[in-house]
ROMI-782593 format. One line per 8 residues: number of its first residue (from 1); for each residue x, y, z of C-alpha. Coordinates in Angstrom, 3 decimals, always signed. Each point is the difference from the previous one (the first is absolute). Layout:
BEGIN
NUM	X:Y:Z  ...
This chain:
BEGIN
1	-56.779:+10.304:+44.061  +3.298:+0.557:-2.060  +0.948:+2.781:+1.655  -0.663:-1.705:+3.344  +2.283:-2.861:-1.063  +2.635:+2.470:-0.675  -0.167:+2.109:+2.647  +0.546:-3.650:+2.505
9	+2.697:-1.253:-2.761  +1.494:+3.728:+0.927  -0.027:-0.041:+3.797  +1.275:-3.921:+0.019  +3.132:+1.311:-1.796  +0.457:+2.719:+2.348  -0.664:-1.965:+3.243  +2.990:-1.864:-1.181
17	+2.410:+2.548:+0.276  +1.464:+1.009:+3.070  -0.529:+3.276:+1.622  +3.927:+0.223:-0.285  -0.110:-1.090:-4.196  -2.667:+2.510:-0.394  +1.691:+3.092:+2.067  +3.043:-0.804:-2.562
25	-1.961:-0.180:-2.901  -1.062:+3.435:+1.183  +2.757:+1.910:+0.470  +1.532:-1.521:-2.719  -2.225:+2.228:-2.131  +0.309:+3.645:+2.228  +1.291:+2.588:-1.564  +2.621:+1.874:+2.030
33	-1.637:+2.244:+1.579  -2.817:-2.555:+0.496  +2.220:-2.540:+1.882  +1.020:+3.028:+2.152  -3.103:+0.469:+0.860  -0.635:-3.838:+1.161  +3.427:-0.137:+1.706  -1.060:+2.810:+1.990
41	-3.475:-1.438:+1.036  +1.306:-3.346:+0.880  +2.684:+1.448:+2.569  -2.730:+1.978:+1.559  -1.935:-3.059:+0.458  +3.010:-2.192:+1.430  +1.859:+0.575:+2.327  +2.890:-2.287:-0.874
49	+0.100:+1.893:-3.312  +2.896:+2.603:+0.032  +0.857:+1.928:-2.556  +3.825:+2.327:-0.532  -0.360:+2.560:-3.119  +2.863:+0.108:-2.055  -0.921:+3.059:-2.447  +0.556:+3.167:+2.529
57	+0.973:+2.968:-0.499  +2.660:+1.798:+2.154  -0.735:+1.421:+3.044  -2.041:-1.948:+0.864  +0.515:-2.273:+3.233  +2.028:-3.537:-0.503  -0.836:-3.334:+1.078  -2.453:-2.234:-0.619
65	-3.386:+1.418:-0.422  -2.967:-1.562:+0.115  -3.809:+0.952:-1.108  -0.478:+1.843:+2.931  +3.416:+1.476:+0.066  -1.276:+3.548:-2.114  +0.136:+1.112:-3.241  +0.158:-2.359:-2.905
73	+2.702:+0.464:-2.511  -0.398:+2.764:-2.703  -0.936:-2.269:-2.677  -2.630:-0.761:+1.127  -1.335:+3.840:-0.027  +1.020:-0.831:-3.887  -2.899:-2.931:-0.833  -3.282:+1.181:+0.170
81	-2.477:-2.755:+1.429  -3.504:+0.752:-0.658  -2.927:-1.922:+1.823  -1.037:-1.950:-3.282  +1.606:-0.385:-3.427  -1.799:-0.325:-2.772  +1.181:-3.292:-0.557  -1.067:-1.397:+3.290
89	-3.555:+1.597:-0.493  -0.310:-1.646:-3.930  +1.245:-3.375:+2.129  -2.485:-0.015:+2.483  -2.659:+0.097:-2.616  +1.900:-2.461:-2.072  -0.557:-2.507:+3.102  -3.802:+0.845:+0.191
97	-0.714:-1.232:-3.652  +0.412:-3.708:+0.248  +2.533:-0.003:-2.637  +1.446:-3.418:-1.299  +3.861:+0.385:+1.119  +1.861:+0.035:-3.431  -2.233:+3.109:-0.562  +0.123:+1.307:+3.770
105	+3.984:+0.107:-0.392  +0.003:+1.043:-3.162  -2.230:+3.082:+0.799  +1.883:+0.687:+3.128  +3.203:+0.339:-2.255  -1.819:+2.211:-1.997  -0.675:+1.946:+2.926  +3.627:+0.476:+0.913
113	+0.464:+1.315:-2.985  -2.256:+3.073:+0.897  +2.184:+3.312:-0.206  -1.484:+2.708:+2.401  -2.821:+1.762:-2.242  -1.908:-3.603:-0.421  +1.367:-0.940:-3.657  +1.886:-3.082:-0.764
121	+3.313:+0.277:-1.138  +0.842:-1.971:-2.974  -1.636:-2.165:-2.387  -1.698:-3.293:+0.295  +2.032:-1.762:-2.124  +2.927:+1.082:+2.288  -1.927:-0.016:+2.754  -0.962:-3.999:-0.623
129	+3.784:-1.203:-0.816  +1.486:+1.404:+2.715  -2.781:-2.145:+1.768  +0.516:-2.944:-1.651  -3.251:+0.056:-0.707  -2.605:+0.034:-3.529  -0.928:+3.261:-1.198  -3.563:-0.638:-0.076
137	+0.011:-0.970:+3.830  +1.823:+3.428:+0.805  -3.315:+1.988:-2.024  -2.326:-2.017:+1.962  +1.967:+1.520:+2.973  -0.182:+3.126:-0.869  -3.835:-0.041:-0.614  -0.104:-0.977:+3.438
145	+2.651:+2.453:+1.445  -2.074:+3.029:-1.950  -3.060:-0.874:+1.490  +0.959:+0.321:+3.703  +0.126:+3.483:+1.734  +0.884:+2.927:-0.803  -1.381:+0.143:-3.201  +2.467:-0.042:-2.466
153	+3.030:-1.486:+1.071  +1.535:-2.467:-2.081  -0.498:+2.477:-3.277  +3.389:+0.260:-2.231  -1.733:+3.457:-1.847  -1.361:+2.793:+1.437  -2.883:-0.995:-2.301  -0.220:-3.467:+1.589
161	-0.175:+1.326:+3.472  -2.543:+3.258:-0.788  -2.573:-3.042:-1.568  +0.369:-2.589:+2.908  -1.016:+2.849:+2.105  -2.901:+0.712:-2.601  -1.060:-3.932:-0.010  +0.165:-0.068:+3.772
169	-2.437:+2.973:+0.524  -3.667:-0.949:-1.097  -0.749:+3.959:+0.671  +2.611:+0.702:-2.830  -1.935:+2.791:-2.148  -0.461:-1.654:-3.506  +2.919:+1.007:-2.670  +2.581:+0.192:+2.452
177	+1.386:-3.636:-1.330  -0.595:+0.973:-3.336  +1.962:+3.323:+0.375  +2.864:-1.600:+2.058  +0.424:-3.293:-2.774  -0.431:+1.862:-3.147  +0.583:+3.412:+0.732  +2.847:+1.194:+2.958
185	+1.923:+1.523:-2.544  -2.649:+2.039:-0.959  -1.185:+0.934:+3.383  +3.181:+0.457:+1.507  +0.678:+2.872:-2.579  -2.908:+1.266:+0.573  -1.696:-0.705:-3.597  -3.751:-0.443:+1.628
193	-1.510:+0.729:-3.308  +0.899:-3.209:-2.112  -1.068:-2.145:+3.495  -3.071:+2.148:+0.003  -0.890:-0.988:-3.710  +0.680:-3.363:+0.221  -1.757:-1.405:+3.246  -2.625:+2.703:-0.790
201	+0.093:+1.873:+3.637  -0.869:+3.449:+0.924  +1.942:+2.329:+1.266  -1.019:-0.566:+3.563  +0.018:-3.719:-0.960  +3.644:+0.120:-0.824  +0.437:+2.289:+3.076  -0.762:-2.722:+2.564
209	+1.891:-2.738:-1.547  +3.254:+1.891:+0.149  -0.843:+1.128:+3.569  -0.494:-3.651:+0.670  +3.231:-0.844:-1.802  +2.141:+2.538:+1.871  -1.452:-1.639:+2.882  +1.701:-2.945:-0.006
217	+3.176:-1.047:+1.274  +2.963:-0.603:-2.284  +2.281:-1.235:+2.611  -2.289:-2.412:+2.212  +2.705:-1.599:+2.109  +1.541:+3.083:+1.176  -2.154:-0.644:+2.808  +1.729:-1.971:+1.327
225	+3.436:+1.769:-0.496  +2.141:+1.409:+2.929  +0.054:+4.026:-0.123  +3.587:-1.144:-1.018  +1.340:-2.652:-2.013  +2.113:-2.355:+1.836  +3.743:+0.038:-0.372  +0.946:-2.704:-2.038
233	+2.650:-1.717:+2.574  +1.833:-2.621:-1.958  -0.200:-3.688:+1.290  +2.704:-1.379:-2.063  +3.515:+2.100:-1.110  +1.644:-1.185:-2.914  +3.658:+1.297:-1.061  +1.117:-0.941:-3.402
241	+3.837:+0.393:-0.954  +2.225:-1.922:-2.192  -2.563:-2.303:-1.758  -0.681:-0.784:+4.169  -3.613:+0.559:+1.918  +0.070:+0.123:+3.823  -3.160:-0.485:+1.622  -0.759:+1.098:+3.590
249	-2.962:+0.403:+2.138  -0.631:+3.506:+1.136  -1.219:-0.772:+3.682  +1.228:+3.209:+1.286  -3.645:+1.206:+0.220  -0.832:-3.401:+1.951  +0.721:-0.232:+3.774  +2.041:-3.175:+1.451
257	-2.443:-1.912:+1.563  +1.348:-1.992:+3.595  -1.791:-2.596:+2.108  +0.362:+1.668:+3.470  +1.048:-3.603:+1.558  +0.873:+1.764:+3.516  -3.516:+1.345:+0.560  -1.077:-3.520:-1.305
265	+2.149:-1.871:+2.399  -1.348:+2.962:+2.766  -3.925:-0.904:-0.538  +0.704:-3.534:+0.311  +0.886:-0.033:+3.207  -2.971:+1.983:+1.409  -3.164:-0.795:-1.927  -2.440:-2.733:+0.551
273	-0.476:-3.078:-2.050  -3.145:+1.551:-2.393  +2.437:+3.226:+0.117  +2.841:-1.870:-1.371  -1.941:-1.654:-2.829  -0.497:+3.757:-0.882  +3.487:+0.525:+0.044  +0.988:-2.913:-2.045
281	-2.570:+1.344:-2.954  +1.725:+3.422:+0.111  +3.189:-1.733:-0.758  -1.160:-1.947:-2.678  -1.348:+3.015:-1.976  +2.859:+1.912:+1.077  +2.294:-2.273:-1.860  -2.586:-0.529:-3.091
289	+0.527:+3.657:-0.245  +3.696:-0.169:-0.072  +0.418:-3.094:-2.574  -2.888:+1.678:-1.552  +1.496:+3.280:-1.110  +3.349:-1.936:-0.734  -1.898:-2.375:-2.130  -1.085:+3.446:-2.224
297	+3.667:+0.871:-0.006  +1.346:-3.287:-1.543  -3.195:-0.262:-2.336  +0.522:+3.469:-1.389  +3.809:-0.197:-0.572  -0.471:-3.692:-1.657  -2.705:+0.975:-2.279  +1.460:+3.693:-1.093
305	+3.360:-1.674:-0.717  -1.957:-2.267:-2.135  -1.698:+2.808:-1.596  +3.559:+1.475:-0.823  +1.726:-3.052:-0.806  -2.934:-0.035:-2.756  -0.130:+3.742:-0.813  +4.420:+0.600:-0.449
313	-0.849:+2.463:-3.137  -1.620:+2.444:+2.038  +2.080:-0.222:+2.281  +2.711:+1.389:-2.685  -2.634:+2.415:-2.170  -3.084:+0.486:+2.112  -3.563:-0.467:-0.818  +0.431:-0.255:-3.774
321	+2.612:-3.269:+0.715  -3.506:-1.914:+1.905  -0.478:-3.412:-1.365  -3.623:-1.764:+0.271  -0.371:-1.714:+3.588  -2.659:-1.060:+2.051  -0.715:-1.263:+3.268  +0.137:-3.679:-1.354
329	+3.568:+0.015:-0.600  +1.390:+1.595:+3.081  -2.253:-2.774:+1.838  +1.486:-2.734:-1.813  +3.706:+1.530:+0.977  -0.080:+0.876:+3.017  -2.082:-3.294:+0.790  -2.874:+1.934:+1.396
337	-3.986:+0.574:-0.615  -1.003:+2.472:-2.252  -2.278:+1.422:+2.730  +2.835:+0.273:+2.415  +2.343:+1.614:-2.613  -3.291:+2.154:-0.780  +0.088:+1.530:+3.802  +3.331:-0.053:+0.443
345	+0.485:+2.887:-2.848  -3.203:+1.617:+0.843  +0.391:+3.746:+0.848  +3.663:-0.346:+0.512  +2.396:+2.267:-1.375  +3.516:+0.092:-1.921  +2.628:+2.069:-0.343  +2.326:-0.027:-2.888
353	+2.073:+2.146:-2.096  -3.378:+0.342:-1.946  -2.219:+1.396:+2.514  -2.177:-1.119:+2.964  -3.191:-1.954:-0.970  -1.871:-2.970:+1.101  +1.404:-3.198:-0.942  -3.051:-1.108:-1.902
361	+1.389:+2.038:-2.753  +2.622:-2.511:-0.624  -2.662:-2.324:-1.445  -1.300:+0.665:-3.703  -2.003:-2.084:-2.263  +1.217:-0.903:-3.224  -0.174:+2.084:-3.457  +0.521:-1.950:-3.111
369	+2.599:+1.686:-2.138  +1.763:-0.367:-3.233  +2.066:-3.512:-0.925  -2.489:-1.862:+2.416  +1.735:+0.981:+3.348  -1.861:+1.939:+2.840  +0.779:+3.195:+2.210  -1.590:+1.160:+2.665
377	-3.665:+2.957:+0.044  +2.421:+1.325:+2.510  +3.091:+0.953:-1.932  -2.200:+1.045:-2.861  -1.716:+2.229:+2.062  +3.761:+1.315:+1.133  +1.047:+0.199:-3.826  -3.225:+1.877:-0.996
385	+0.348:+2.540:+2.853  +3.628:+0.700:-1.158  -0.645:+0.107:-3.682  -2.701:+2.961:+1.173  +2.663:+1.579:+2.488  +2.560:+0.010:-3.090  -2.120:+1.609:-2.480  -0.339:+3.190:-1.723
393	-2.449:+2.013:+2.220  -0.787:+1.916:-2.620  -0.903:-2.532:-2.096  -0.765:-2.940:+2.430  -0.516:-3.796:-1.055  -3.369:-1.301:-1.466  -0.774:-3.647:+1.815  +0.176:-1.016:-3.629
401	+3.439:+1.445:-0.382  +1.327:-1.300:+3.479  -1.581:-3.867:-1.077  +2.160:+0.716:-3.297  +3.183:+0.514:+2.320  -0.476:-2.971:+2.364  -0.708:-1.925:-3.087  +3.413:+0.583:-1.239
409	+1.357:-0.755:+2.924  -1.411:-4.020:-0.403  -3.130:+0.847:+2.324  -3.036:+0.012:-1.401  -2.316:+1.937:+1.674  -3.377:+1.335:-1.583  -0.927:+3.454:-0.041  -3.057:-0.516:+2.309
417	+2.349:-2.052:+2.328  +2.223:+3.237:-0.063  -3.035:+2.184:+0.951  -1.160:-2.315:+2.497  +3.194:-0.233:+1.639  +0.415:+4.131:-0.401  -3.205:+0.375:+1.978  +0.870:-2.416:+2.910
425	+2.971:+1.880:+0.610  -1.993:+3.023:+0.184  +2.189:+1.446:-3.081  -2.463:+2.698:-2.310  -0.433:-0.970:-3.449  +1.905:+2.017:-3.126  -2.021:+3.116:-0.019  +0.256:+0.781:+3.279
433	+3.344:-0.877:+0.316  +0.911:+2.931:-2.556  +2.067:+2.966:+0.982  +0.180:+2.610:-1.835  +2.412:+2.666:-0.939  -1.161:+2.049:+2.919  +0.209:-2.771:+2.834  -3.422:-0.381:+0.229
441	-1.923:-3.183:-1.020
């Protein structure tokens, strides 16, 4: 009956919205090569939808050129669109589950947050304040995001992900949990004898398990991957000089979308009354299209300037200069919904003088530190990885040691935070970090 309720409270709210709202609410959150993509299908399906690419390469004829002019641009042979994403398959299971919205949204964040192998990047805690949401809500999310298909997505361990897949599969010979939670060290140096003791398995016992466990998949959203991973075209260029950031749009990828008026005014003239009605609905979605897509423009240049206006220290030194900010606060300044902010940045790209990355990175959740103030998980992540890029590789850093360092530099950060951290960014710990005279490890 609840879900009933919901599911009607749902569809009034959408009924409400015009086809027009809802197209812009859509494209608002296409990636590049995603609103390509819908640009493209719409002028095949109107003919008052013309469309003049600016990105091509010489040679190539001039003019204006529409869909069915020839070959698109070159960057386009640069984004790789597969069928399904891996986020748009966890989404359309999200909407089968009858999820109250606060969690719905707050798992479908979760699910952007998906890098290409199925784990989730970053921690709950930073995860939930970039959100603007409670920590507890974001783990209830996650329970739900790791029980969808393929099993294991969602993990933030190689651990986590080999024991969803265990959990999932009720023909899951018995030990293989066991050996994964208490013993992958073990088993992944091969030391079968101390597993064989302990769980009390035979030889043929212990066989099967580890046939079973080299079974299973360590990267279950890879599935979903391209055969190639998809240029990261920035949306947003940012040029910093002077104590001075310039923000532009990078549109050159986009085509110029034109209302062909002349056919328009052509039709008119010879098409019947029902015919005409026709025409007149062309039009209208013709120009929903156009404000559309210019909508996304002003949106994404508001809220990144925003972002920037927020984020000036990194600006001057990069990832390590990230203060804490979440979606919240851009909202409130740039007079906006957090769920409209939250599409605007999703899967859009920056370039700065720091690198190319999505703009979600620009968000970080606060760290307490010494003297009461806060920085952001972000820049301590930075710091950590350039404490470990600056050390002797002979004798690298414990995550003890490193803590020690950030602690005398007024952040206090625990050693388990450290490791945590270290692991997220995919960063080995001390001993295998060590080089030795020779130049091996």
């Amino acid at each position: 009956m609840r879900n009933h309720l919901k599911a009607e409270q749902e569809q009034t709210i959408s009924l409400s919205l015009t086809p027009a709202v809802l197209q812009s609410i859509r494209i608002l959150q296409l990636s590049g090569a995603e609103l390509i993509s819908f640009i493209e299908e719409q002028a095949a399906e109107n003919p008052l939808v013309e469309l003049e690419w600016k990105d091509r390469p010489a040679g190539r004829n001039g003019g204006a050129r529409t869909i069915n002019d020839g070959p698109l641009p070159d960057v386009l042979d640069r984004v790789s669109r597969p069928q399904t994403t891996l986020e748009e398959h966890v989404l359309s299971q999200l909407r089968m589950e009858g999820l109250p919205p606060v969690l719905f949204r707050a798992a479908a964040f979760l699910a952007g947050n998906l890098n290409e192998s199925g784990y989730l990047e970053g921690s709950l805690a930073e995860l939930a304040g970039t959100a603007g949401v409670s920590e507890e809500l974001m783990e209830e999310a996650l329970s739900v995001i790791q029980n969808l298909d393929p099993a294991g997505i969602g993990a933030r361990t190689l651990q986590e992900c080999l024991l969803l897949q265990i959990r999932k599969d009720p023909a899951a010979p018995w030990g293989a949990g066991e050996i994964v939670e208490r013993y992958l060290k073990a088993f992944a140096h091969g030391r079968r004898d101390i597993i064989r003791q302990d769980l009390n398995l035979s030889e043929e016992e212990l066989e099967e398990v580890a046939r079973y466990i080299r079974s299973l998949n360590p990267r279950p959203g890879l599935s979903f991957s391209g055969t190639r991973p998809p240029a990261a075209v920035p949306d947003v260029i940012v040029e910093y000089a002077g104590g001075k950031a310039t923000v532009a749009l990078n549109d050159a990828f986009l085509p110029v979308i034109r209302l062909n008026e002349e056919y328009a005014r052509y039709l008119q003239d010879r098409l019947s009354t029902e015919d005409r009605q026709y025409l007149q609905i062309k039009m209208q979605q013709a120009m929903a299209l156009i404000r559309g897509v210019e909508k996304r423009k002003q949106t994404l240049l508001k809220v990144t300037a925003a972002i920037l206006e927020e984020q000036r220290e990194f600006l001057e030194y990069g990832f390590c200069g990230l203060k804490p900010l979440n979606l919240k606060r851009i909202a409130e300044k740039v007079r906006l919904h957090e769920s409209t902010v939250s599409r605007a940045i999703q899967h859009k790209y920056i370039q700065t003088a720091h690198g190319v990355f999505e703009i979600k990175r620009l968000f970080s959740a606060p760290l307490r530190c010494a003297g009461g103030g806060e920085v952001s998980a972000q820049s301590v992540k930075a710091l950590i990885r350039q404490i470990i890029l600056n050390e002797d590789k002979s004798r690298p850093l414990s995550d003890r040691q490193i803590s020690s360092i950030m602690d005398g530099m007024g952040i206090r950060v625990s050693r388990r935070t450290v490791a945590k951290y270290r692991d997220e960014m995919r960063i080995p710990n001390r001993s295998l970090r060590t080089v030795t005279p020779d130049g091996k490890g």
